[in-house]
C-alpha positions, 0 to 999 in steps of 0.5 A: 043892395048893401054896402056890404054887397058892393064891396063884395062886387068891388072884389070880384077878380078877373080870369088870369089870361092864357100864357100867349092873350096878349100875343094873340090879340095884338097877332089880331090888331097887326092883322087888321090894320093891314086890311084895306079899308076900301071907304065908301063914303056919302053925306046924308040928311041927318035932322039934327041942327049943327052936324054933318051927317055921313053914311060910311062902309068899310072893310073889316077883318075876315073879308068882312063889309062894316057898315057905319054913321059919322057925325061931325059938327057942322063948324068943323069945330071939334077938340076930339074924336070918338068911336062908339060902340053899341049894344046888343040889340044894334043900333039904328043910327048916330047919336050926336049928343056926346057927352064930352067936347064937341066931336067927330064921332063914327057910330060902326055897326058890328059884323051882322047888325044894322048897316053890317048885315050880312048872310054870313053872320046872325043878326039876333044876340042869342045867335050872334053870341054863339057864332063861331065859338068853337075856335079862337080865330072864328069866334065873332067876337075877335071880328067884332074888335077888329071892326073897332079898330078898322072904324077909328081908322076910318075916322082919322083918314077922313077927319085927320084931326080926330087923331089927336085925342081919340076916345071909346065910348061903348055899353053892355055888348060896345063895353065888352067889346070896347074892352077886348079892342081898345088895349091893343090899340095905342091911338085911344087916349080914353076909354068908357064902358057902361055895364060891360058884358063878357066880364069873367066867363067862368062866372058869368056861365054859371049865372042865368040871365036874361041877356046873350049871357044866357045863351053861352050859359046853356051852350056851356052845359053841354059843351064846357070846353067853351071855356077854352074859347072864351078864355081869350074873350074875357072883357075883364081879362082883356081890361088888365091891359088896358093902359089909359083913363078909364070911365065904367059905369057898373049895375048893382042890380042887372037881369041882362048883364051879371052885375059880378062881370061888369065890376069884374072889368073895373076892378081888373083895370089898373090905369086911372079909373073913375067909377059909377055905380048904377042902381039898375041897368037894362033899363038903365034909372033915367035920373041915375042917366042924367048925373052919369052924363054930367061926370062923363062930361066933365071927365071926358074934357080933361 
């Protein structure tokens, strides 16, 4: 891709959001932070050296039960907390590896995937997308940030110090969603999304991919008034409000995740930014991965 291509990503603006977005969502997060958590917490063999690993499960809005790992250096030694999200294929356990200062990390697993199964929610993205996407109040993505802020929530009662500087780390479905979360949310200090998905849906509809994306795409051709739903889902409309550090890393070339969307939220983000671009995402360049862990780091520890 030319420089010229990138700097028509670099413009891509966000949606301007709904005269009541920001009512709606923090109506969402006052909601559940009023939920009790009910913790349910038990230390498990991890097989990693030099971390505690811990099995969590909690309650999340909607009368839903969350499911999570958390790790924490076997010290006690850490200087931050991180919630980190995942993508949309779920996620089978805890990675300790984070770039950054040592932590005590909670992995939470979305409404429906992994540790939060249920028969209540799709377990596969191009159903999971759709679920509830005729209304505001149902769409699953609304439990899914609230399943964010319950997690933090979870690691700050059980590891107190984690509070002090709490990051977000999150990529594709975890970059959305960690965009639509984390601004209502005053007890994130940082916040990183890699190839953030749900960036401008009236974009991203009339754009065919190979990710979730597709299926909202489809479903819109026969349903346009989505757009109604999906106005208050809108990671680059959400990422205007965002108020502290940002990190994105975003894809010139994606066939999961439009790369239109994912410069999107960047570009919509008006808070200190730091920007890197990938060559491909879904799959990711593995060198491209190894300068990217490094910058992250070094942000990370500011």
């Amino acid at each position: 891709m030319s420089n010229l291509e990138l700097k028509k990503l670099l413009r891509v603006p966000s949606p301007e959001p709904p005269s009541d977005f920001e009512e709606f969502w923090r109506a969402t997060f006052a909601e559940a932070r009023q939920i009790p958590l009910r913790t349910e917490v038990r230390r498990i063999a991890g097989g990693v050296p030099g971390f505690d690993f811990y099995e969590v499960e909690f309650d999340s809005l909607g009368g839903a039960r969350a499911g999570a790992w958390i790790t924490v250096p076997s010290d006690g030694k850490y200087s931050r907390g991180v919630v980190v999200g995942h993508g949309y294929g779920g996620r089978e356990g805890p990675d300790p590896g984070l770039p950054g200062p040592p932590a005590a990390a909670i992995f939470p697993c979305a409404r429906g995937f992994n540790r939060s199964r249920s028969p209540q929610f799709p377990a596969e993205a191009a159903t999971h997308v759709l679920h509830g996407i005729g209304s505001r109040e149902a769409y699953i993505h609304r439990g899914c940030a609230a399943e964010i802020w319950s997690a933090a929530s979870v690691l700050i009662d059980l590891f107190p110090s984690a509070a002090q500087c709490l990051h977000y780390f999150g990529g594709s479905f975890g970059g959305g969603i960690g965009a639509l979360a984390v601004p209502w949310d005053a007890r994130f200090h940082r916040v990183y999304l890699d190839v953030p998905s749900f960036g401008n849906h009236p974009l991203r509809v009339r754009i065919p991919c190979c990710g979730s994306g597709e299926s909202v795409r489809l479903h819109f051709e026969n349903h346009p008034e989505v757009l109604e739903t999906l106005a208050y889902f809108d990671s680059a409309t959400a990422a205007r409000f965002i108020r502290v550090p940002a990190f994105v890393s975003a894809a010139l070339s994606d066939p999961a995740v439009p790369p239109p969307g994912q410069f999107a939220v960047y570009n919509a983000i008006a808070a200190p930014k730091e920007l890197f671009v990938r060559t491909t995402g879904h799959p990711n360049v593995p060198e491209e991965d190894v300068a990217l862990f490094q910058e992250l780091a070094a942000w990370a520890a500011r």
